[in-house]
C-alpha positions as CSV (number, residue, x, y, z in Angstrom):
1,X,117.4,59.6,149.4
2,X,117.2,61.3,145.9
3,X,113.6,62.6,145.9
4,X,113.0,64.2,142.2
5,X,114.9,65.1,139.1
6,X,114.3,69.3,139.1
7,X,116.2,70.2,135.9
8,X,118.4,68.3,132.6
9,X,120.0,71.2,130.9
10,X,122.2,70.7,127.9
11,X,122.7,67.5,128.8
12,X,122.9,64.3,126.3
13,X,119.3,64.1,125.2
14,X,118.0,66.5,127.1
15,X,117.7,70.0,125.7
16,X,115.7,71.6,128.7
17,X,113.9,69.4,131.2
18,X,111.9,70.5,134.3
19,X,109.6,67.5,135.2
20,X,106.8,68.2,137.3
21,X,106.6,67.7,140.5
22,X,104.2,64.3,140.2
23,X,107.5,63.0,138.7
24,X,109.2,62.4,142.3
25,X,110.9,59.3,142.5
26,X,109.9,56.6,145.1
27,X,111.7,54.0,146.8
28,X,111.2,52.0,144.0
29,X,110.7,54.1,140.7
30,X,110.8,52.4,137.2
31,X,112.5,54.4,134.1
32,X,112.0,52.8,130.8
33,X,112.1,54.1,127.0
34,X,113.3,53.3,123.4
35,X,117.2,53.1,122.6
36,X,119.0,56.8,122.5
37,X,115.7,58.4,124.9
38,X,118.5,59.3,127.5
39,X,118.5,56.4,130.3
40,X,122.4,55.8,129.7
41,X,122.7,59.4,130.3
42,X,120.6,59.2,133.8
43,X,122.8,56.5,134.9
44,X,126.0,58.7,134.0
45,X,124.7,61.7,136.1
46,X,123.6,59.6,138.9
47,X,127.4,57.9,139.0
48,X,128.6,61.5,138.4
49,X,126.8,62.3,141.1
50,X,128.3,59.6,143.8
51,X,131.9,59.7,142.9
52,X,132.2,63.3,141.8
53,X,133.5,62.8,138.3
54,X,132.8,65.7,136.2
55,X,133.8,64.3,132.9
56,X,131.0,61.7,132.9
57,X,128.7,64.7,131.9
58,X,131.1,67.6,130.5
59,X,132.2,64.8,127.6
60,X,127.6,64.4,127.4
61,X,127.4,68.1,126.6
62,X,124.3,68.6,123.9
63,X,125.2,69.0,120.4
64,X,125.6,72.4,119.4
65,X,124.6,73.7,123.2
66,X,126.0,77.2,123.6
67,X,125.9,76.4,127.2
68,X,127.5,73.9,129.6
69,X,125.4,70.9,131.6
70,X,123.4,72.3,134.5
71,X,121.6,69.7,136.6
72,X,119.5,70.1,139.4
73,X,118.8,67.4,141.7
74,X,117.0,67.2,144.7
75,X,117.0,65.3,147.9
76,X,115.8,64.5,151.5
77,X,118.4,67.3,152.4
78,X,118.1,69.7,149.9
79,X,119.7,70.3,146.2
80,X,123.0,68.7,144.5
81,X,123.4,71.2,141.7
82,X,125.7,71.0,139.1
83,X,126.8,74.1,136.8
84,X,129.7,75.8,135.8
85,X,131.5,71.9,135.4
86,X,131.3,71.2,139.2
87,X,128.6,69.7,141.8
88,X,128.3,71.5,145.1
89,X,127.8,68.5,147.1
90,X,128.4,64.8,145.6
91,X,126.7,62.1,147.4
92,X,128.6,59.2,147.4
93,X,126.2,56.7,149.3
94,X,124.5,56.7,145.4
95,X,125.5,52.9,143.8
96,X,124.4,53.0,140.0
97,X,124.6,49.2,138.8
98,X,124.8,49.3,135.0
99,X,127.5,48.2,132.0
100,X,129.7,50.6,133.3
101,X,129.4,48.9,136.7
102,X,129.6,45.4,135.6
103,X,132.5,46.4,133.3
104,X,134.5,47.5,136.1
105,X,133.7,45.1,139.0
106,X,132.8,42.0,137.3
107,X,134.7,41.2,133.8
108,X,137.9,41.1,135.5
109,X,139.4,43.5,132.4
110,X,137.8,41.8,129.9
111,X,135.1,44.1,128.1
112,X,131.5,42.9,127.7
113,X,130.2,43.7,124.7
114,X,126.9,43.2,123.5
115,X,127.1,40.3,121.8
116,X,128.9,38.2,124.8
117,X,125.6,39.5,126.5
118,X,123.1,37.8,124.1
119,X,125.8,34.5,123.8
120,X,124.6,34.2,127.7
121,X,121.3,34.7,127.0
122,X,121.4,32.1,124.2
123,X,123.0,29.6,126.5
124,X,120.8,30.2,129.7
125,X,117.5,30.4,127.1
126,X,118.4,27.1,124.9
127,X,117.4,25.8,121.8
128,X,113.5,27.2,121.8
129,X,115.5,31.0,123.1
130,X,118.1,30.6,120.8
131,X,114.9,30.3,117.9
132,X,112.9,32.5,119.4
133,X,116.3,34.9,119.8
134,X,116.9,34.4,115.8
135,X,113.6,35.5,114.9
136,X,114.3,38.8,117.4
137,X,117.9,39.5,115.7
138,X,116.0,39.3,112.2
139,X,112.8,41.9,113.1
140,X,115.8,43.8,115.0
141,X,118.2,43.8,111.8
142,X,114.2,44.7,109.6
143,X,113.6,47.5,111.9
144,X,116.9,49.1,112.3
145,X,117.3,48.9,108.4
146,X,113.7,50.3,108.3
147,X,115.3,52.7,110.7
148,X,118.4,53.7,108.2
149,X,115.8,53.9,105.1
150,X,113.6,56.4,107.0
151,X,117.1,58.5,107.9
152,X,118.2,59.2,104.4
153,X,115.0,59.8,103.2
154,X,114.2,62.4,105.9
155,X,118.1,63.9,104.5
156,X,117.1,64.3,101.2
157,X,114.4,66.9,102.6
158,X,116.8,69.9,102.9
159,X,115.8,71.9,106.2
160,X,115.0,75.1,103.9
161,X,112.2,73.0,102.5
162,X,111.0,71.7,105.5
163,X,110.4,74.8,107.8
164,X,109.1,75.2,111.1
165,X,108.0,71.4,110.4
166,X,109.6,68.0,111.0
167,X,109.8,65.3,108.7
168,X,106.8,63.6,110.3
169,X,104.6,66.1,109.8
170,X,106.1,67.7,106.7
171,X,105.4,64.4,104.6
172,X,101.8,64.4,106.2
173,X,101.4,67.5,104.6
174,X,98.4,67.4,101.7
175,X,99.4,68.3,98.5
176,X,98.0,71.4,97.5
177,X,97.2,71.6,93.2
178,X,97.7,75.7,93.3
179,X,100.9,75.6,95.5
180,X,102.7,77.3,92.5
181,X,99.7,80.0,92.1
182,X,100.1,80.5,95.7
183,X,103.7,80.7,95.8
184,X,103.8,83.9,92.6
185,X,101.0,85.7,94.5
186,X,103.2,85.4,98.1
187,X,106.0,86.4,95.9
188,X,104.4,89.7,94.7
189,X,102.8,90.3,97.9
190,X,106.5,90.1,99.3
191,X,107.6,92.4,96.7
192,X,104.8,94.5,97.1
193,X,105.8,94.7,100.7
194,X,109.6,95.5,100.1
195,X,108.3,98.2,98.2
196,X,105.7,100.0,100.1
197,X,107.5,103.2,99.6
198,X,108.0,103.2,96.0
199,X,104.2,102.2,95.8
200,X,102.6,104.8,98.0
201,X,104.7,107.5,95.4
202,X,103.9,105.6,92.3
203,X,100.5,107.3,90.4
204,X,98.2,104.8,89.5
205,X,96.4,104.7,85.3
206,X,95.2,107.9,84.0
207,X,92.3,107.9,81.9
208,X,93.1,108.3,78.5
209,X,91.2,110.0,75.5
210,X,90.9,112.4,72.4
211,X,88.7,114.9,71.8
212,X,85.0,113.9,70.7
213,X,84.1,114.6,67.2
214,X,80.9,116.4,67.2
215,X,79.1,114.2,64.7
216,X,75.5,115.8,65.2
217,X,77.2,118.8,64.2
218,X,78.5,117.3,61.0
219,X,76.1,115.5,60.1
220,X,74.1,118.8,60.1
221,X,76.1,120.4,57.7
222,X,76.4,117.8,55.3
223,X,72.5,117.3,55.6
224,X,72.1,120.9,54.5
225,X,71.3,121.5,50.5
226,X,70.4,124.7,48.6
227,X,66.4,123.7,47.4
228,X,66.5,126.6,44.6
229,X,69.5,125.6,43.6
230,X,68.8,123.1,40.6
231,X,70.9,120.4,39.8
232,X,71.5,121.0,36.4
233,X,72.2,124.9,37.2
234,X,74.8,124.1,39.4
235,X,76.4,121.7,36.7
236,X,76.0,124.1,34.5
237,X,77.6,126.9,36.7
238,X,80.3,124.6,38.0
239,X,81.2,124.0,34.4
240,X,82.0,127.7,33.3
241,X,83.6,128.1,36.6
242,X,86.2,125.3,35.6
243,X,86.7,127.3,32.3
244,X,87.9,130.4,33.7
245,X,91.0,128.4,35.7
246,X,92.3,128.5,39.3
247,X,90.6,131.8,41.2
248,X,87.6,131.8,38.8
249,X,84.9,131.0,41.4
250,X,85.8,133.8,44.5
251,X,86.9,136.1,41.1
252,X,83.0,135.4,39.6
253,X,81.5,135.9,43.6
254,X,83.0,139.0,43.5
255,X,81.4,140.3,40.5
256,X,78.4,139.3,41.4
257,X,77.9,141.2,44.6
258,X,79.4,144.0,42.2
259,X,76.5,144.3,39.8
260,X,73.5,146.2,41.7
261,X,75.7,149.2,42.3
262,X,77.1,149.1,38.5
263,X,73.0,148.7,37.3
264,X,71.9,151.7,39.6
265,X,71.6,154.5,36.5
266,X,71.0,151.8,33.9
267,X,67.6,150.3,32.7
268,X,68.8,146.8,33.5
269,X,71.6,145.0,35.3
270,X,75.0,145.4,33.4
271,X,78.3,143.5,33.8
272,X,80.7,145.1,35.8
273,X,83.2,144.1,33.8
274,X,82.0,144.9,30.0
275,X,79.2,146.9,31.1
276,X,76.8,144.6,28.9
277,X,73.4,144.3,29.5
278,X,72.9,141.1,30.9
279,X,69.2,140.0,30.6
280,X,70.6,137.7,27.5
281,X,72.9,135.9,29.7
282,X,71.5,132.8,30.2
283,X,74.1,131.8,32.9
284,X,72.9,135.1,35.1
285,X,70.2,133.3,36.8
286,X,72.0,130.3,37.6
287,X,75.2,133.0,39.1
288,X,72.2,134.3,41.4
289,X,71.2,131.4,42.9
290,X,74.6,129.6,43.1
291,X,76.2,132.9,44.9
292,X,72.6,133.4,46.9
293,X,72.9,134.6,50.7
294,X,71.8,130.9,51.5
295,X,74.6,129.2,49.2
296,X,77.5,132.1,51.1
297,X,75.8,130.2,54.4
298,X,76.4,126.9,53.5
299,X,79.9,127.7,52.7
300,X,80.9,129.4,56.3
301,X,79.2,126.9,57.7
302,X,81.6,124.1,55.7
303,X,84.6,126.0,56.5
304,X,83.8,126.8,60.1
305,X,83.3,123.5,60.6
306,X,86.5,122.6,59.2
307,X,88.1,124.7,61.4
308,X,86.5,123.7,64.7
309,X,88.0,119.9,63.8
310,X,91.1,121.4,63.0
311,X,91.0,123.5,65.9
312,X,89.8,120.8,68.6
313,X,92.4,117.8,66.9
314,X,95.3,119.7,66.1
315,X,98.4,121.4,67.6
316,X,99.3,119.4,71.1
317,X,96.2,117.2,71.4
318,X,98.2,114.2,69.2
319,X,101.7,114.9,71.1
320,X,99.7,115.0,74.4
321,X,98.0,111.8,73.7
322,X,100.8,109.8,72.4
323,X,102.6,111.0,76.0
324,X,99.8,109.7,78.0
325,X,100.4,106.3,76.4
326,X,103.7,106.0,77.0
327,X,103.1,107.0,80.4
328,X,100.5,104.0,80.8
329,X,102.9,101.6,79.5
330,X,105.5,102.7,81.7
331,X,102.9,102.3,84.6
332,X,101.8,98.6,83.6
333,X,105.5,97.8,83.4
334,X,105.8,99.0,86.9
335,X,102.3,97.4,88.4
336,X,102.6,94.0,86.2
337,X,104.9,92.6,89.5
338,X,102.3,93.8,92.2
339,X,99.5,92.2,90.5
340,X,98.2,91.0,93.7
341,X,94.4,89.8,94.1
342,X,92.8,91.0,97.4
343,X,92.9,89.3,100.7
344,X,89.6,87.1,101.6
């Protein structure tokens, strides 16, 4: 007696079977399911199984199997294995009474097809079977359209797009708002991944900046004034100054450092240009205290300053800068595609 069903390998509908052992079959087992769940294919073993004909499952090999049928099946004597296309022992005191049974032993060569089967039924059922059959065949020709319906929209899904999912659960999927947010940020994060190397030897952002100008310091200098130096004196000065031409102010500053060592023998100060007394100059005064010690100061202190911004914003300091900008921008052009917010 056939006892259990071990293994259904690449088989029909059956990828990989083991049922467990609570499975074993009894003197009087039941085996039911929907249409295309594999009970055809049972019968076809067990009748390949009691008249050793191998084609009934080599021509039932799994679509797209890279192996061949292997079934195991065991009994009050042991195993009837087939593998390899061959069963190492039949057991031809198995009778499997289906179509194929009924087809060769009853119909006399005439095939029975499914609809003589539900003719029969119609005339052994009557007039309320018949109605009642109607009403079947219409649900059955609803559901099996149903059926076609749900088959071409499941292959207008591509695979691709599906995944790891099937169509059942794909189209339970919720829809998800940011899906395209989502799918740039897995994009870069994929990107950033390919190019882990190239990112690990890419510098991040320098800082950038110029030199600070030293506005206290300026402002110091331009806060500075001469207090003994009258306005009108120096507008005065300034206006004789503008008569001698180009040169005339360091050529006047000179002469007047020149005057004490002229005067030394004289009774007053002299020009050291004329040798002319000077204490009727009325210009003199004003010379003193607009080439004074304090005034000389002032103007080191101008040009020094001058120089020191010169000095601190000149030479490379623009060139340098301008470089560090274009190295930024080459940087963002670089770190714009692995603009990738942090993991949570």
């Amino acid at each position: 007696m056939i006892e259990r069903i071990q293994l259904l390998r690449n088989i029909g509908q059956f990828d990989n079977v083991s049922p467990p052992p609570q499975t074993a079959l009894t003197p009087f087992s039941l085996i039911y399911g929907e249409n295309g769940r594999g009970k055809t294919t049972l019968a076809a073993i067990l009748r390949s199984l009691a008249t050793n004909n191998v084609i009934l499952l080599t021509d039932r090999r799994r679509l797209g199997a890279q192996h061949p049928p292997h079934v195991v099946i065991g009994h009050t004597g042991g195993q009837c294995v087939f593998q390899n296309g061959a069963w190492t022992q039949p057991r031809p005191q198995v009778a499997v009474f289906d179509d194929a049974f009924v087809s060769a032993n009853v119909c006399s060569g005439i095939e029975l097809q499914t609809s003589h089967r539900q003719n029969l039924h119609e005339l052994i059922l009557g007039a309320q079977g018949v109605a009642l059959n109607n009403t079947l065949q219409g649900h059955v020709t609803s559901i099996e359209e149903h059926n076609t319906r749900l088959r071409e929209l499941a292959d207008a899904i591509p695979a691709s797009a599906r995944g790891p999912y099937k169509v059942d659960i794909y189209c339970s999927l919720e829809q998800d708002p940011d899906i395209d947010a989502k799918i740039q940020d897995a994009e870069r994060r994929l990107a950033a991944a390919r190019s882990a190397d190239a990112i690990r030897q890419r510098p991040g952002f320098q800082e950038l900046g110029l030199p600070d100008f030293d506005l206290d310091a300026i402002d110091a200098v331009l806060d500075r004034s001469l207090a003994e130096l009258e306005a009108a004196a120096a507008n005065r000065v300034r206006a004789h100054i503008a008569k001698l031409g180009r040169g005339g102010e360091p050529w006047v500053s000179d002469g007047m450092t020149r005057i004490e060592p002229v005067s030394n023998r004289h009774d007053g100060e002299i020009c050291p240009f004329c040798a002319q007394d000077l204490g009727g100059s009325g210009l003199i005064g004003h010379y003193c205290a607009y080439f004074s010690e304090a005034y000389e100061d002032l103007k080191l202190a101008i040009t020094q300053t001058g120089i020191a911004i010169r000095d601190t914003h000149a030479g490379d300091i623009p060139s340098a800068f301008e470089r560090d900008i274009r190295t930024a921008v080459q940087a963002h052009e670089f770190w714009k595609d692995f603009d990738v917010a942090p993991c949570t």
